[in-house]
ROVOLUM-683484 format. One record per atom (N, C-alpha, C): y, z, x. Coordinates in steps of 0.02 Angstrom, whole numbers, plus 50000, padded with zeros to 5 digits. Atoms other than C-alpha are relative to their C-alpha. Layout:
// ROVOLUM-683484
YZX ...
***
This chain:
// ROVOLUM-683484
499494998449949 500854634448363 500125007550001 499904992449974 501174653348439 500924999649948 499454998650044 502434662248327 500464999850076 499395000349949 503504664948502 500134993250008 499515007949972 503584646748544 500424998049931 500004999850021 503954644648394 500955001249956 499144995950015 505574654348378 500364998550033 499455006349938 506284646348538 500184997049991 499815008150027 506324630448439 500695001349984 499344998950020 508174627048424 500575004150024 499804996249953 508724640248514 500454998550055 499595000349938 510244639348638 499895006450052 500234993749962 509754651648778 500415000450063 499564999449946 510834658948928 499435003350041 500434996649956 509844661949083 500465001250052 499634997449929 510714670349258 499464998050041 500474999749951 509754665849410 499294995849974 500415004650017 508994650949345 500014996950058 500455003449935 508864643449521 499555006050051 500534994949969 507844659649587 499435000149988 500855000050009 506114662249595 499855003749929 500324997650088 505704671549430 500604996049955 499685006150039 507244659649358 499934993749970 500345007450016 506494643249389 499175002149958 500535000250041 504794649949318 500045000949918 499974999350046 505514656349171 500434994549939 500095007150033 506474640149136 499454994249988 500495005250007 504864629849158 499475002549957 500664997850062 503864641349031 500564999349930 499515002250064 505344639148901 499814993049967 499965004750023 505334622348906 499264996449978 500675002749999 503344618548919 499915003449924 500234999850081 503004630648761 500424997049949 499534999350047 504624627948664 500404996950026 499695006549973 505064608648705 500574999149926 499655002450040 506104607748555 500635004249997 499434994650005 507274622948594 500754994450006 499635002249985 509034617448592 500384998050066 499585002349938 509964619248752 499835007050059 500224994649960 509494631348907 500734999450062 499824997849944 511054636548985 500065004650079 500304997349946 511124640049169 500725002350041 499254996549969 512504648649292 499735000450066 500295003949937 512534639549423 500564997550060 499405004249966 513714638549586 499714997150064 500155003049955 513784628449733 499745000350036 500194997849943 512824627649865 500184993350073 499545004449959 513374621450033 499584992050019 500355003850012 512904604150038 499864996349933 500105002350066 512604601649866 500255002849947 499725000150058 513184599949697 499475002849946 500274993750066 512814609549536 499284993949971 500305005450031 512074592249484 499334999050037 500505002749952 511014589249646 499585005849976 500754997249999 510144606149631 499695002449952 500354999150060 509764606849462 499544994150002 500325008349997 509044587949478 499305001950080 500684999449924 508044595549666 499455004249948 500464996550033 507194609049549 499534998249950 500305002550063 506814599049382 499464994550046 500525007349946 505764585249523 499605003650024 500464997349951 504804598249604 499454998949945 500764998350009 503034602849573 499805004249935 500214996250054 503244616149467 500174997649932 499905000650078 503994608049307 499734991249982 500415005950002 502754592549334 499695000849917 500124998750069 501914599349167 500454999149939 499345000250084 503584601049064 500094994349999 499785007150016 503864583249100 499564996149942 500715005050035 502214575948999 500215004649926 499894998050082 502804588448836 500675000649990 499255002950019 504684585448858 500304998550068 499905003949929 505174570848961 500634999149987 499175001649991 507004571148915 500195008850001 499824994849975 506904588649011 500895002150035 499405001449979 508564583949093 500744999749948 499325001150060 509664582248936 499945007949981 500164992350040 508894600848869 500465006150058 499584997149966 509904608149030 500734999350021 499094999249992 511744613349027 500285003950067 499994997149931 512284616349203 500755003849993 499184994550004 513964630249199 500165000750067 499694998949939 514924631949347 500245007450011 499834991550000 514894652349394 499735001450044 499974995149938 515104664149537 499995008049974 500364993350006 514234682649498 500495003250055 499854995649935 515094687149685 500775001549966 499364998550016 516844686649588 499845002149928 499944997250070 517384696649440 500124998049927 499715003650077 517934687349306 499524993649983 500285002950013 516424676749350 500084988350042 499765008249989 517404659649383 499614995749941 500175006050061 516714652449220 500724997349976 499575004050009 517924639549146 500275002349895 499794999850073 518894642348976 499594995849960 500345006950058 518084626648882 499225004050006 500624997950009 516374633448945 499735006649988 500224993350033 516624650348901 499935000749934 500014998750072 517004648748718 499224996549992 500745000550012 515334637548717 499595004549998 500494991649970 514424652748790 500105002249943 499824997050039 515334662148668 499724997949915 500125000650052 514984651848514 499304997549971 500465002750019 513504645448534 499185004550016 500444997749994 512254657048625 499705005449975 500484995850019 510764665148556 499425003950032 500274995849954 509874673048693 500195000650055 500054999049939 510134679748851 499635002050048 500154997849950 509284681249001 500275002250057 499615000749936 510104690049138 499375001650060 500525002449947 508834686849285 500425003050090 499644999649938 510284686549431 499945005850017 499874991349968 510374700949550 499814996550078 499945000049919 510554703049761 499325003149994 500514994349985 508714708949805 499835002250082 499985000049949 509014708149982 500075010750006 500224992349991 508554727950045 500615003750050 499784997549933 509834728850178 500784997349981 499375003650017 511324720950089 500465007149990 499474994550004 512974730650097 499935002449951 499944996450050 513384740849972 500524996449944 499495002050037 514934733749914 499764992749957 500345007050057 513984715449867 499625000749956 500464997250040 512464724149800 500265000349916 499884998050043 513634731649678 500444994049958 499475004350070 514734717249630 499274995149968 500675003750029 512974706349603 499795004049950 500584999550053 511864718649511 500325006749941 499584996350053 513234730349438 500544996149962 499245003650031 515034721649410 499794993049947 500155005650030 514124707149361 499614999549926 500195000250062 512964713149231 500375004549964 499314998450053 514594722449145 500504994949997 499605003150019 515364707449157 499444995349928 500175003350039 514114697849054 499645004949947 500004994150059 513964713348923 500375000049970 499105000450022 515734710348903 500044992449947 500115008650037 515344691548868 499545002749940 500375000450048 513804695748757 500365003149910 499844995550056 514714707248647 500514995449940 499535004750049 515994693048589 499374992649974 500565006150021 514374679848572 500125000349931 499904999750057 514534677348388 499124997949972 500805004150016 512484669448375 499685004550045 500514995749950 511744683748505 499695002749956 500334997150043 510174689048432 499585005450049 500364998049957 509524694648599 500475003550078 499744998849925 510114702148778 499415003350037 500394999349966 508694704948908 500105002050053 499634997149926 509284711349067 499265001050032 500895000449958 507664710149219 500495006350048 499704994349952 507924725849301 499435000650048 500835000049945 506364733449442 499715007049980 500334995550002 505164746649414 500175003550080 499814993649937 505844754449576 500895002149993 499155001849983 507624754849513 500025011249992 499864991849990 506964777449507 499414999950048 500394998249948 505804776149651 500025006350054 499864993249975 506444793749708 499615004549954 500474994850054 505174799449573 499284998250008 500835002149999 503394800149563 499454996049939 500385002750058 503114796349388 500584998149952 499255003350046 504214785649285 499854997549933 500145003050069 504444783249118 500514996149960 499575005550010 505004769749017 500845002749955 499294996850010 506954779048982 500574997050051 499215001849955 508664775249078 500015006650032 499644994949946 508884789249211 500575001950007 499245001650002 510674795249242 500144999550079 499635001449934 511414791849415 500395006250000 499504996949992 512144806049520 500714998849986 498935001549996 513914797549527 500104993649938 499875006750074 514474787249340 499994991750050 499995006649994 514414769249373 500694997550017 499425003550005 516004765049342 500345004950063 499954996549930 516534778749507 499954995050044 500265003249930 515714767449620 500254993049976 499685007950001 516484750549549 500765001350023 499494999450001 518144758649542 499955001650091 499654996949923 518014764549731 499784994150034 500145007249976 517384746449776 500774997050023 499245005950012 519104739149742 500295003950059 499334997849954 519984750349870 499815001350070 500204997049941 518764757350012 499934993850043 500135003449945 518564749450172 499384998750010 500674999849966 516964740450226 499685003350047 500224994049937 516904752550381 499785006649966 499994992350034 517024767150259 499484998749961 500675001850055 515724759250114 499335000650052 500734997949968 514524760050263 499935005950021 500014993749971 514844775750323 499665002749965 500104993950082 514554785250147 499464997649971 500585001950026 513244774650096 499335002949989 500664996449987 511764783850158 500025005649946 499854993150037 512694800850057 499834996749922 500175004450082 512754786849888 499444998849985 500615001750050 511254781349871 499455006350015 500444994850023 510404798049915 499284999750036 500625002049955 508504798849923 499654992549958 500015006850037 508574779649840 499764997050096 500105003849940 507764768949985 500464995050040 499815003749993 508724755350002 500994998149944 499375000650062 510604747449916 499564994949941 500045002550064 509494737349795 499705004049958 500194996950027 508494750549724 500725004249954 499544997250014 510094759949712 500434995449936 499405003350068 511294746249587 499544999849986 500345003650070 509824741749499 500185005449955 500024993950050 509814760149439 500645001649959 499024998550079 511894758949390 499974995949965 500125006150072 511464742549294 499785003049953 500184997650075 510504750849196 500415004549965 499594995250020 511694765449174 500454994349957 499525004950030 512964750549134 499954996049950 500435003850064 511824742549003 499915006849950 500034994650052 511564759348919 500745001849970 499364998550023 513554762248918 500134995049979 499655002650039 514244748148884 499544993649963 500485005050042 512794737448762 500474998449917 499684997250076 513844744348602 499364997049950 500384999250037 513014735848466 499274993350015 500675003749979 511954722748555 499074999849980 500715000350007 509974719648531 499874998450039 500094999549936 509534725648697 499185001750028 500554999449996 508124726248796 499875001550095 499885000149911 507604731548993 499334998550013 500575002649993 506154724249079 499875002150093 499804996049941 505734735149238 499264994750033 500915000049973 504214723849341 500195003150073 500054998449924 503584731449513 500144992750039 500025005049933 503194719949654 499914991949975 499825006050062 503444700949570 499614995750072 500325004749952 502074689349671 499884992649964 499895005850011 501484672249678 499685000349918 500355000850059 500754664049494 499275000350008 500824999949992 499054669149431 499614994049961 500425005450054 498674654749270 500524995250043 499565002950027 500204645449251 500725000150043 500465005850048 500834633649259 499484995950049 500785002149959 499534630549415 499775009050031 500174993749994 498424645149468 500065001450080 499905001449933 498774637549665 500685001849993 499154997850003 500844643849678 500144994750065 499515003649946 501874630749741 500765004650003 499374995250011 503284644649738 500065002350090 499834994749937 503994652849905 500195009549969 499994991950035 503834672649858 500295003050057 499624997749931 504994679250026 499625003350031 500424996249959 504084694350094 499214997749988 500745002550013 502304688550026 499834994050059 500085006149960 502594671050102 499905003150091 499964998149929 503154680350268 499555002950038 500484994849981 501864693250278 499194993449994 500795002149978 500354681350265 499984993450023 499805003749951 501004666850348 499945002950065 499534997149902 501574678250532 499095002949989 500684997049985 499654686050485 499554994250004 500535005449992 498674669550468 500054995750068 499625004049925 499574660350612 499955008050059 500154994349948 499134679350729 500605002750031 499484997549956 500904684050768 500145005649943 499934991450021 500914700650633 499035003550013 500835000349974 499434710950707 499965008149977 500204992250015 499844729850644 500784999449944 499524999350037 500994735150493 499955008049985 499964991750029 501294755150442 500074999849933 499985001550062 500704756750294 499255005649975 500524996350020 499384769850200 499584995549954 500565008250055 497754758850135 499695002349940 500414999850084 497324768249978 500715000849982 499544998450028 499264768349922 500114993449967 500045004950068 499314756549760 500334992850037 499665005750029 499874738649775 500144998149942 499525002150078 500964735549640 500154994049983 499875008850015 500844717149622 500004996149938 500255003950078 501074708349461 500254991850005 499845008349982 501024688149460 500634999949977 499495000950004 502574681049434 500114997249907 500065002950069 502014670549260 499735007549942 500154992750057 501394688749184 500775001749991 499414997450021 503144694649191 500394995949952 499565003950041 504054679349120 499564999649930 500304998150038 502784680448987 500215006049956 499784995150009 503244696748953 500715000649965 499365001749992 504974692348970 500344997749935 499935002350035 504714680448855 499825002749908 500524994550066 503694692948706 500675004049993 499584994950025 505074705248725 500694996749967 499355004550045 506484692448678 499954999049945 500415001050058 505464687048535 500145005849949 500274991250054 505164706148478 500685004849986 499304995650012 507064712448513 500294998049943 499755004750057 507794696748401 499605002349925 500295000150077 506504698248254 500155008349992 499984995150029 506334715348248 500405006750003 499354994949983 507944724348310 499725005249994 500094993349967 507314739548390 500565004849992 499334996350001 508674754448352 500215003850053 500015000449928 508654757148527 499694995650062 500225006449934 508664748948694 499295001850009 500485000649990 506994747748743 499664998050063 500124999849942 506244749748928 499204997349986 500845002749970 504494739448986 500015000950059 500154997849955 503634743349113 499424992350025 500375005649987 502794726149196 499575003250075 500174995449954 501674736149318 499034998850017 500694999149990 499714735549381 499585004450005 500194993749952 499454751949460 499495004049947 500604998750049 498844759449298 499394997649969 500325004150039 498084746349220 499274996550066 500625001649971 497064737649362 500305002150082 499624998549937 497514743849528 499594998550057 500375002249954 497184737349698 500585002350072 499284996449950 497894747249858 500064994450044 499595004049963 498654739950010 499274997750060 500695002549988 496854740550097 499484994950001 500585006350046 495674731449990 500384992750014 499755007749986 497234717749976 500124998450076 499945002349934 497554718250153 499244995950072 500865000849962 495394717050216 499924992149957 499895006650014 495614701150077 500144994750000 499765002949959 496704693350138 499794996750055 500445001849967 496064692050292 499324996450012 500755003449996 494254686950234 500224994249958 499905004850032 495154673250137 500244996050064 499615004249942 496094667550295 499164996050040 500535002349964 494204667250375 499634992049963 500195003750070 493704655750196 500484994450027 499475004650005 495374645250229 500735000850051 499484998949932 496284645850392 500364994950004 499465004050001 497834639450433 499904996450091 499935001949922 497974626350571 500405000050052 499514998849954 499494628750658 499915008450021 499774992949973 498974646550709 499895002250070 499774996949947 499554655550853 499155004150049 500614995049980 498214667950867 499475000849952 500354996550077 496724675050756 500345004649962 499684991750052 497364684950607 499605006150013 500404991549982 496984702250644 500735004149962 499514997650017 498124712850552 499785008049999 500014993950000 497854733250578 500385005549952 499304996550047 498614745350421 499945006950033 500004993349989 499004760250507 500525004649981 499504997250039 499994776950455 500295004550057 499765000149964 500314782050633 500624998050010 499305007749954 502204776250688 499965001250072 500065000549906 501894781750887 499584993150020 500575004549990 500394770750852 500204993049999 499645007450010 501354756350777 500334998450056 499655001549964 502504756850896 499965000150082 500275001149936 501524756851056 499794992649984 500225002650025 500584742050957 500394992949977 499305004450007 502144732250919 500104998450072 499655001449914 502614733651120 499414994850008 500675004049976 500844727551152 500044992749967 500235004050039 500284714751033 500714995949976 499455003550045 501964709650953 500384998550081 499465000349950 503234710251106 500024994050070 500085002849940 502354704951263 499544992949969 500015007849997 501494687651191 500584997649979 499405002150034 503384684151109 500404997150064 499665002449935 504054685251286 499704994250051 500475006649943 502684676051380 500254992849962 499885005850035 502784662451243 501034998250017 499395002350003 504764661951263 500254996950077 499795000149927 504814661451460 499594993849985 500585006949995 503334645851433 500594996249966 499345004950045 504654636151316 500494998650036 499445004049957 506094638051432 499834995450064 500305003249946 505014633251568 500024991849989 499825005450040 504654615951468 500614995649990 499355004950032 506564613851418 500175001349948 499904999650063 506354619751244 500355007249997 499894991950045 507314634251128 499325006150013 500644994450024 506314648751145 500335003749935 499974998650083 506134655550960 499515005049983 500644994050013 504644668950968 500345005249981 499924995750016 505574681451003 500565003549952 499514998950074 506864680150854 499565001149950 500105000350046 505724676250753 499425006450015 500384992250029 504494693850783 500775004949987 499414998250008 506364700450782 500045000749916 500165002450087 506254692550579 499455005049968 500494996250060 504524699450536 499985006550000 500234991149988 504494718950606 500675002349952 499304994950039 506484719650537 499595001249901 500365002750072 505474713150368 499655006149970 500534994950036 504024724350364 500495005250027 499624993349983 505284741350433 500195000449929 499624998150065 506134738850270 499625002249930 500364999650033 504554738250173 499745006050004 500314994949982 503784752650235 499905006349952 500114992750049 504364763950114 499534999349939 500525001950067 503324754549971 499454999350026 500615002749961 502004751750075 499455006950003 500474993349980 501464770550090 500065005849957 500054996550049 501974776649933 499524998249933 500055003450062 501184776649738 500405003649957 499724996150059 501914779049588 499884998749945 500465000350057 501294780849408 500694997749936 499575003450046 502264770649277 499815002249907 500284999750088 502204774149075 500024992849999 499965007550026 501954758148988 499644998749928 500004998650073 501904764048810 500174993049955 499755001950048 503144753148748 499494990650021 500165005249990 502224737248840 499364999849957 500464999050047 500754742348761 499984996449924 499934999550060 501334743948593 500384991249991 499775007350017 502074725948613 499374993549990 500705002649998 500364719248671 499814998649908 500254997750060 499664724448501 500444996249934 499724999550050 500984718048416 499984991449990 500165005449969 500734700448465 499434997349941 500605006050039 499664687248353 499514996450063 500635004949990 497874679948427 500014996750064 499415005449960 498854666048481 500425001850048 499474998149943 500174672148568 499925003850054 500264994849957 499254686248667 499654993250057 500425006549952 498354668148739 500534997250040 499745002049962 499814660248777 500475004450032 499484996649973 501014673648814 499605005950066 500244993049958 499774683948924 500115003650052 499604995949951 500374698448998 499565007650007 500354994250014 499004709949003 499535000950092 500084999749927 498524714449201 499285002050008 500744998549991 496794719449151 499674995150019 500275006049986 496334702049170 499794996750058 499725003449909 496784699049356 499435000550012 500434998949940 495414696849484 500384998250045 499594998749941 496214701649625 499754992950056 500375004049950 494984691049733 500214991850012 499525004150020 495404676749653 500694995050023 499435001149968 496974678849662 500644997350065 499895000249939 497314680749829 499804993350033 500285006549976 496204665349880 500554995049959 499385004650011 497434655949769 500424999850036 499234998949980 498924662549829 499984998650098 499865002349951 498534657850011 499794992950008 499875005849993 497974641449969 500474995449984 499115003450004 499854638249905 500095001250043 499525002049944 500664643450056 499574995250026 500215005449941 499284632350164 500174993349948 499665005950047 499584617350038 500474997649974 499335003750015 501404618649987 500405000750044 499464999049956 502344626550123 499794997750063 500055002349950 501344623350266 499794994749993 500135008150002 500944604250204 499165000250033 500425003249963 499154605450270 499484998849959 500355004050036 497834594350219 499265005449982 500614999449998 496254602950153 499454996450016 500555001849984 495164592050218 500095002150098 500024996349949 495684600650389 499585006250011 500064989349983 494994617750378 499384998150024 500194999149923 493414611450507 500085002250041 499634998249919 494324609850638 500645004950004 499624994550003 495474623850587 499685003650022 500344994349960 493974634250590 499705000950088 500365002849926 493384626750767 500645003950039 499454997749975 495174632150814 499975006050023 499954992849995 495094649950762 499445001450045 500674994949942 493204651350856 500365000150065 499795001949929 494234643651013 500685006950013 499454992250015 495784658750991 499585006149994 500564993949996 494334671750962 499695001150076 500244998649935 493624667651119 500415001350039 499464996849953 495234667551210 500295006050016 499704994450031 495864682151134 499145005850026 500674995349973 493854690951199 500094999350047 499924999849894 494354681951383 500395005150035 499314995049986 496104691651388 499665004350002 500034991050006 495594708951339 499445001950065 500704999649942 493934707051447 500205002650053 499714999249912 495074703251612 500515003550004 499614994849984 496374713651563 499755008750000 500674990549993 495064730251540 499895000350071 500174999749937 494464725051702 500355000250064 499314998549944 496124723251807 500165008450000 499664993550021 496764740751724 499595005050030 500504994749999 495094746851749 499934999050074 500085001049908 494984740551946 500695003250033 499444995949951 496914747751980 499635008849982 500204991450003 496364764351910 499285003850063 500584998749947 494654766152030 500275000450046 499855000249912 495724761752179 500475005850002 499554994249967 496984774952149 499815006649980 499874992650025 496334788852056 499135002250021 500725000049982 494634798052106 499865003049939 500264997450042 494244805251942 499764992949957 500245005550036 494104787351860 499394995450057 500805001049971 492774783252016 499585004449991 500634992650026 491884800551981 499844994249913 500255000250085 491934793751797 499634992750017 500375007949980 491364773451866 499255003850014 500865000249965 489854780851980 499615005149935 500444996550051 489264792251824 499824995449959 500365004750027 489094777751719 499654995950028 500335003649974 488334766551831 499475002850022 500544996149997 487124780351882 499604999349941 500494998150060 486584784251695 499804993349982 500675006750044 486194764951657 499684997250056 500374997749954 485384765351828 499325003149969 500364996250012 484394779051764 499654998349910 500305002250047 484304772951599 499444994249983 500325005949998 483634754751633 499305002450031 500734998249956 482344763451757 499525002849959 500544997750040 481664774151634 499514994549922 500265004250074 481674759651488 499444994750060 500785002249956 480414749851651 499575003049985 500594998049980 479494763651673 499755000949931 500224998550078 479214766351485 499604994649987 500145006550028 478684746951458 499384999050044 500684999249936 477394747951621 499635004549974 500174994950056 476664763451527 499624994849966 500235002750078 476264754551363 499404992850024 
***
């Protein structure tokens, strides 16, 4: 048995954002290596519709923790569901279930955080600031904490070019911007915003970077640890190498491209994709918990979960992949042929957007009401351009990560554990990859049968041709108003029709000759 699973055994563990996408993976690798751990608390509030009970019970049934069931089938007893709200300060945990927390937990994961790009300022901060000083506050009275983990992002200093694994300091203290939370006006928090976060892209880039400030101030004597990954995509092994996961922008971006309604994005094609699977990180995740507990580091300790150095693949290569995977494994509900254009133009985009994006959105919406039905096109290119606008800035930058200390963890690792815990990005084939990761969305999200992709492909030849009829008769309309009104585009008609005139005559007389 791997010394990490190993150490889990018995183990009461606190996770945040155990119903999120890197949450639920990292509860279903807990419990698959280290079925004997004690208890995996979770912080968990309502959602509308359902109970704490229902959606812990929707998650443990899915797909992904099909495996944990066959090496611990009384998965359901090993989870302690807590009743807590991150959006309020004090948490809303319950007296009885705080002292538990308190007396019983030996690791933490804090996972939770707003990653939404466009989220106010003021929520941003009570999610990925107020919240992880409130549970710093908790850790510090834990009486059994051997561990505190905090998942922060390798873009939380993306105003730099080269980052290394340290805590940054924030123009304005941390605690400034909580204290002016409590009093300013939402009209005013937007106003000033742009001046706060600076040349920070976005409000999530921005709190991630005071969390950390807030984990460096107030840790006191904790056994701390920060875990920065880039871009967090679908799974590459584990625990299937197909991702039944929804990954938000991933899903969006090659869904709206396989189905032909994203057809140009702004974006530079040798600028790094920073993609690291989702099971490398919790892996990771899971090594550095391991390595804080046993071997108490005398400082916090920054990882860097990153590709760019290690095996790097720009936005290009994955974007021309993509595509030749869609040709491999096309989706049948699609709109149009995928054609997706990376250009670094924005006049270009945005003629390109009018064209391609705008005017089939409208045709298609005027055809729907015609029918009787919702028209929905044009919300939903409304959805993907707001999507990719926000992306843009990662899309056309790189940046060079240290990853010393991940290194030196690698290394530090037994045989064993480097097998099961693997977190080493040299490994990836991108190619691979990618062909996986779109035969999860066509298989889990879009439900479609692989024994379709025939007449999928019969589809796409039938959309290729349509899509060659259009342009054909629309060249030829554009090109017949211009002859009738302008005489420089008939000077330019009768010169070509002259020279292949003159050309065809001479390729006769050449062939009569011989």
């Amino acid at each position: 048995m791997s010394g990490i699973s190993a150490f889990y055994g018995g183990k009461s563990i606190l996770i945040t954002g155990a119903t999120g996408f890197m949450g639920k993976v990292l509860m279903e690798k807990l419990l698959r290596t280290s079925p004997d751990l004690k208890v995996i608390y979770i912080l968990v509030r309502p959602k509308a519709g359902q109970t704490l009970q229902q959606r812990i019970f929707q998650i443990l049934n899915s797909k992904l923790f099909e495996k944990v069931k066959e090496v611990c089938p009384n998965v359901h007893e090993k989870i302690r569901v807590i009743y807590a709200d991150l959006s309020q300060n004090d948490l809303s945990i319950s007296l009885e279930d705080m002292q538990e927390l308190l007396s019983c937990t030996n690791i933490v994961f804090h996972c939770a955080a707003t990653v939404r790009f466009d989220d106010h300022l003021r929520h941003a901060v009570q999610l990925n600031v107020i919240a992880t000083q409130q549970l710093l506050l908790m850790a510090n009275q834990m009486t059994k904490l051997e561990a505190f983990i905090h998942i922060s992002t390798a873009f939380s200093n993306c105003n730099l070019n080269h980052i290394d694994e340290v805590i940054y300091p924030c123009p304005v203290e941390p605690k400034k911007i909580i204290d002016s939370m409590e009093w300013l006006d939402d009209s005013i928090i937007e106003e000033i915003t742009p001046k706060l976060i600076g040349d920070q892209p976005n409000t999530y880039t921005y709190t991630k970077a005071l969390a950390e400030m807030v984990v460096q101030q107030e840790s006191g004597n904790l056994n701390m640890a920060i875990i920065r990954p880039s871009i967090v995509g679908p799974t590459w092994q584990e625990p299937f190498p197909v991702s039944p996961l929804n990954v938000r922008c991933y899903v969006l971006f090659s869904m709206q491209a396989g189905k032909g309604f994203l057809r140009f994005i702004r974006a530079t094609p040798m600028a790094v994709a920073d993609v690291v699977p989702v099971d490398t990180v919790i892996n990771l995740v899971l090594a550095v918990g391991w390595y804080t507990a046993v071997h108490r580091p005398k400082s916090t300790l920054i990882y860097h979960c990153t590709s760019g150095n290690m095996n790097p693949c720009n936005w290009g290569k994955m974007g021309l992949q993509i595509l030749a995977t869609f040709e491999k494994i096309p989706f049948e509900r699609a709109f149009r042929r995928p054609h997706v254009e990376i250009a670094s133009n924005r006049f270009t985009i945005k003629y390109w957007n009018a064209v391609s994006h705008w005017a089939p959105a409208i045709i298609y919406d005027f055809y729907l009401r015609l029918t009787g039905r919702k028209p929905r096109m044009t919300k939903l290119m409304n959805r993907i351009l707001r999507t990719i606008s926000m992306l843009e800035y990662f899309l056309n930058r790189s940046w060079e990560w240290s990853t010393y200390n991940t290194e030196m963890l690698m290394f530090k690792l037994s045989p064993q554990d480097q097998k099961v815990f693997n977190f080493d990005m040299r490994q990836l084939n991108w190619i691979e990859y990618i062909e996986n990761y779109v035969l999860g969305v066509k298989i889990y999200l879009l439900k479609e049968d692989m024994a379709g992709i025939p007449e999928a492909r019969q589809h796409f030849k039938r959309l290729r041709n349509i899509r060659y009829l259009f342009n054909t008769a629309l060249f030829l309309i554009v090109w017949r108003l211009l002859v009738a009104r302008s005489q420089m585009a008939r000077n330019v008609w009768f010169f070509i029709v002259s020279f292949c005139y003159k050309f065809l005559s001479y390729f006769r007389a050449s062939s009569t000759l011989k």
